[in-house]
C-alpha positions in Angstrom: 2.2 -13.6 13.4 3.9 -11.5 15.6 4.6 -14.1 18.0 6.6 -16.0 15.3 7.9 -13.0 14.4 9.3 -12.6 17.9 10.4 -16.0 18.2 12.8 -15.8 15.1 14.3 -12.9 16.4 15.0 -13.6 19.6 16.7 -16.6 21.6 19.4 -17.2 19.0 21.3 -19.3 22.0 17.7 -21.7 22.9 18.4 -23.4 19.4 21.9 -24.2 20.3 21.8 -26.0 23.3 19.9 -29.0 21.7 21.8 -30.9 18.8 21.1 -30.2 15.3 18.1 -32.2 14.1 20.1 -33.4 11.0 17.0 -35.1 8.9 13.8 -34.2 10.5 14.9 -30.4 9.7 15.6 -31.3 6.0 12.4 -33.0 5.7 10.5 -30.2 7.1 12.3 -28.0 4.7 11.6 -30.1 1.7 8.1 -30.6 2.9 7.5 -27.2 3.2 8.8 -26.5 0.0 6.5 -29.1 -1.7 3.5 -28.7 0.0 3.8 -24.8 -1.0 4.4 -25.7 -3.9 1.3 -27.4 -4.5 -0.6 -24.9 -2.3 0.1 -22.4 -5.7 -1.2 -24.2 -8.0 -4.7 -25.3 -5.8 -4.7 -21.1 -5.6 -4.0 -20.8 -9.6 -7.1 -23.4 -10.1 -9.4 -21.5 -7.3 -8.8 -18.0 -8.6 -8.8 -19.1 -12.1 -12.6 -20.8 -11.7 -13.7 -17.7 -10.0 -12.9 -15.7 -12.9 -14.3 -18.1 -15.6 -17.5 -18.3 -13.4 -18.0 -14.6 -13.4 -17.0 -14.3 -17.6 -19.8 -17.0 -17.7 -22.0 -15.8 -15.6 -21.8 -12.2 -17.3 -21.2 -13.4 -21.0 -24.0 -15.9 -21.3 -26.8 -14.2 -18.9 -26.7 -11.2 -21.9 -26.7 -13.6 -25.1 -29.6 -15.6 -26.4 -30.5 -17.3 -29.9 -33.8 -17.4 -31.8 -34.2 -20.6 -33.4 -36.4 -20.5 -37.1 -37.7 -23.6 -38.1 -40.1 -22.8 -41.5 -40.5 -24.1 -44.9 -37.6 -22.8 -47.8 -40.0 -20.6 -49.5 -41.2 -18.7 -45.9 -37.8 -18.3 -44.3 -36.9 -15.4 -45.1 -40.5 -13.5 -44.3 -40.1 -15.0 -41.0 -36.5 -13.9 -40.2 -37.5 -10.2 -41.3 -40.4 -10.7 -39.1 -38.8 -11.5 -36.0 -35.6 -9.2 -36.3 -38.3 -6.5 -36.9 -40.0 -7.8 -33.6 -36.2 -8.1 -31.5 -35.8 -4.7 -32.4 -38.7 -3.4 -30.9 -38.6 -5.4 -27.7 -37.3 -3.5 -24.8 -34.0 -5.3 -22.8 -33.2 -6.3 -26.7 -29.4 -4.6 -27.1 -28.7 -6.3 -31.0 -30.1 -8.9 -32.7 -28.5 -10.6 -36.1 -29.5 -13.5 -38.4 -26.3 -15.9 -38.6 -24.7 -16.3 -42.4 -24.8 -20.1 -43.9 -20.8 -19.5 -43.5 -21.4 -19.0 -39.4 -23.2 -22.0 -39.2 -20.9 -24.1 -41.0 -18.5 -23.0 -38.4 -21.2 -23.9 -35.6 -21.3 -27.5 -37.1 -17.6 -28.3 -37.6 -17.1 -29.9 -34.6 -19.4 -32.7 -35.1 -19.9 -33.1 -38.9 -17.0 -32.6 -41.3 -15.7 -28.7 -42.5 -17.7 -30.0 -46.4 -20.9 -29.9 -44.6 -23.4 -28.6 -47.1 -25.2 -26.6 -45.2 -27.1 -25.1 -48.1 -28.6 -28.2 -48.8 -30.2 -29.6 -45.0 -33.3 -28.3 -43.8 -31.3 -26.7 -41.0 -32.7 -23.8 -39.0 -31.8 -20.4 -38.5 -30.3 -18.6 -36.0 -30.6 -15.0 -34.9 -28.2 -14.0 -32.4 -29.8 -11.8 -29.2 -27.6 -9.7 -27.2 -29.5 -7.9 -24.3 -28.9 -5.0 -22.2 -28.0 -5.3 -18.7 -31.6 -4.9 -17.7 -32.8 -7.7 -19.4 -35.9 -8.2 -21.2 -39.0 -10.0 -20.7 -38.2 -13.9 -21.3 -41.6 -15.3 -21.2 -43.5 -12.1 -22.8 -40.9 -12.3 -26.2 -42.1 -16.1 -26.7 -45.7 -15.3 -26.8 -45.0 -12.3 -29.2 -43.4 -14.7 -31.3 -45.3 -17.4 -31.1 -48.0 -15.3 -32.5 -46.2 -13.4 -35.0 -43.7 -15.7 -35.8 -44.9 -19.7 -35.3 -41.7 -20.9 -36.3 -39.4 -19.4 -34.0 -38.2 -20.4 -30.8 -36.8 -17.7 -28.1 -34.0 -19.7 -26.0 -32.0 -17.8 -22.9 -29.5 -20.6 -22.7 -30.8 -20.5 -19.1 -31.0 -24.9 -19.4 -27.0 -24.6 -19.7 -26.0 -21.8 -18.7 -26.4 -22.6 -15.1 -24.9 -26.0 -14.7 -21.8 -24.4 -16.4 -21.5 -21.7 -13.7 -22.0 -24.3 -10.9 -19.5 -26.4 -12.4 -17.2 -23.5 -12.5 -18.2 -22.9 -8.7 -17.3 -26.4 -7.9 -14.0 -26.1 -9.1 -13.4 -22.8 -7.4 -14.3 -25.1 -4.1 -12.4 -27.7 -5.3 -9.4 -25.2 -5.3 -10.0 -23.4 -2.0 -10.7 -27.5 -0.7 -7.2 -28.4 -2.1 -5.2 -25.3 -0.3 -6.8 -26.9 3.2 -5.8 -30.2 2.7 -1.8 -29.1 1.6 -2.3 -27.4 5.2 -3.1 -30.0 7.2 -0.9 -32.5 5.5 1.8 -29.8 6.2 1.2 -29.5 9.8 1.3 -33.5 10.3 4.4 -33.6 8.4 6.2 -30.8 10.3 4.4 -32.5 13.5 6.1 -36.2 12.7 9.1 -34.5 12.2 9.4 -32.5 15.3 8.6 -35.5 17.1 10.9 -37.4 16.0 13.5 -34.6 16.7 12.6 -34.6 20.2 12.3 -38.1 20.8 16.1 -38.5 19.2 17.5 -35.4 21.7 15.5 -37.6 25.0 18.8 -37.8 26.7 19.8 -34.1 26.4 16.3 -32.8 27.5 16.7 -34.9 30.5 20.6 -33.1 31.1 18.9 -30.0 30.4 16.6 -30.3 33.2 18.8 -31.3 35.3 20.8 -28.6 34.8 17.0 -26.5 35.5 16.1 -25.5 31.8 12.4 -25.4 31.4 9.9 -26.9 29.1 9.3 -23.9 27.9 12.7 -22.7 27.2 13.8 -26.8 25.3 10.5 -26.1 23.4 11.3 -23.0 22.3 14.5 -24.3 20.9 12.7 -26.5 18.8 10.1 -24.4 17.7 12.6 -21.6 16.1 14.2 -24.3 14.1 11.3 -26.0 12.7 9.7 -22.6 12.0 12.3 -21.3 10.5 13.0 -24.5 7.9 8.9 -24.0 7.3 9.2 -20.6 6.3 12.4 -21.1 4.3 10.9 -24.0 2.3 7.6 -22.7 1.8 9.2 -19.2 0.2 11.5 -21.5 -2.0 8.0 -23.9 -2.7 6.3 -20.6 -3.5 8.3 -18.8 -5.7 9.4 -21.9 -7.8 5.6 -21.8 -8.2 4.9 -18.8 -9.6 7.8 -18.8 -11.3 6.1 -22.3 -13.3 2.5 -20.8 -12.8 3.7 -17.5 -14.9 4.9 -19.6 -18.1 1.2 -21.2 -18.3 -0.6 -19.6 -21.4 -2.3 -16.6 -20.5 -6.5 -15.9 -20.8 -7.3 -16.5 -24.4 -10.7 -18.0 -26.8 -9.6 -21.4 -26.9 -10.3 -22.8 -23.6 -10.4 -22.6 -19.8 -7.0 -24.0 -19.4 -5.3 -20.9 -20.8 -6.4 -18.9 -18.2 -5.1 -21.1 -15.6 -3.1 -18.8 -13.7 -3.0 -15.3 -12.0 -4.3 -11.8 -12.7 -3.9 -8.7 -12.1 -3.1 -8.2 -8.1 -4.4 -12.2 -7.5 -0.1 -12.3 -7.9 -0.5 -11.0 -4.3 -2.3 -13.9 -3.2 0.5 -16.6 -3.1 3.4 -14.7 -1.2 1.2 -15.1 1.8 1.7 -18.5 1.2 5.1 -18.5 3.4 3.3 -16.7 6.1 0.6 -19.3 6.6 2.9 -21.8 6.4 5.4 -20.6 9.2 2.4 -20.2 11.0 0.9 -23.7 10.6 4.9 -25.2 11.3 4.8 -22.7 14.7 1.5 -24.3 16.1 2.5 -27.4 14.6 5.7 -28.0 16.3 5.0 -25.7 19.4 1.9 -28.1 20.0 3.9 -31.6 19.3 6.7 -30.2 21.7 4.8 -29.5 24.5 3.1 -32.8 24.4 6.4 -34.3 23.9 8.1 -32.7 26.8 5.4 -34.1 29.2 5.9 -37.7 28.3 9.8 -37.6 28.3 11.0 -38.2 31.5 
């Protein structure tokens, strides 16, 4: 970084002895611009998986349900049976049988709000919340099974898990996404800068002749391309945010409403321009050198 730091700030005269790249510079600046704009939202979708894999993670490895399937007339004896049990099981934070009304709720999405709940043989639920120790899993079932044959002790371990690697995969998907904006940025600016020198053949040659090295004609063309990365990628960036901020915030109803940033994760994309000057310096630093050897 503090070689391109350098390079902008020095050599304000290598730039002007080539021509001005006319459309390879404004393509480099819209790429840049593009690509960084992208690059925010592959960041927004990275960050915001992390976070929903850690709420899921935390939320669901603490909750658990007690399913009671018995005959009408024994129901209630065994609900009061294994409350009285959850509440003397160590690792058990607060346990509570689910209202007809709660269930209802539960069932809304697949039957119709007029459900009559009352009248189905439905089972019911006791909601488990444990402490951050835990409890025993395996010990809990047999207790009920012998104290309470019609329940069933499920620690939503079956889905719980391929709902935090699917939240994984996305954050990969993300981080995945932000490498392949960074490479397609660095062949862009490379095509570009190519192009640039191959157009400006006939003044390299002058310039030699009149002793300029590669080094010094390179240099020229680095400080412009860098410079139209790192302007395009700020612009890309901060339209970004700007869009990124007017997404819904976290909230109940869904993962795409916390789509976004948090907290200091704002940090996170105003490096954005830094990488990117740095990926158009090696880019076009590289393409020029390789450039200057073949034109002759």
């Amino acid at each position: 970084m503090g070689r391109i730091a350098a390079l902008l700030a020095s050599d304000p005269e290598a730039s002007r002895v080539v021509p001005p790249t006319g459309f390879a510079a404004r393509l480099t600046l819209f790429t840049a611009a593009t690509m960084a704009f992208l690059a925010v939202f592959a960041l927004a979708l990275a960050l915001a998986s992390g976070r929903l894999a850690d709420r899921w993670a935390d939320a669901l490895a603490r909750t658990a349900t007690v399913r009671i399937s018995a005959p009408p007339g024994q129901m209630g004896t065994q609900t009061e049976a294994v409350l009285r049990i959850l509440r003397t099981t160590p690792g058990i934070a607060s346990a509570r049988a689910m209202s007809d009304i709660e269930q209802r709720r539960l069932l809304e999405p697949w039957f119709s709000p007029d459900l009559p709940v009352e009248t189905l043989p439905l089972p019911r639920l006791i909601e488990v919340t444990e402490t951050r120790a835990g409890t025993d899993a395996e010990a809990l079932r047999l207790r009920l099974a012998v104290e309470a044959p019609g329940a069933v002790f499920d620690d939503h371990t079956r889905w719980r898990q391929p709902l935090v690697r699917a939240a994984g995969r996305l954050r990969l998907l993300g981080w995945t996404a932000v490498l392949l904006i960074g490479a397609s940025m660095a062949a862009m600016i490379a095509l570009a800068s190519n192009a640039a020198l191959a157009a400006n053949a006939q003044v390299i040659g002058v310039l030699r002749l009149v002793g300029a090295r590669d080094i010094f004609i390179a240099r020229a063309f680095v400080r412009r391309f860098t410079r139209r990365t790192l302007e395009g990628a700020a612009i890309g960036t901060l339209a970004g945010m700007g869009v990124v901020a007017l997404l819904p915030g976290d909230g109940p109803d869904g993962f795409l409403t916390g789509l976004g940033f948090s907290g200091a994760q704002w940090i996170v994309p105003l490096l954005l321009p830094v990488l990117a000057g740095a990926i158009g310096f090696a880019a076009t630093r590289w393409t020029a050198m390789r450039m200057l050897r073949r034109i002759t």
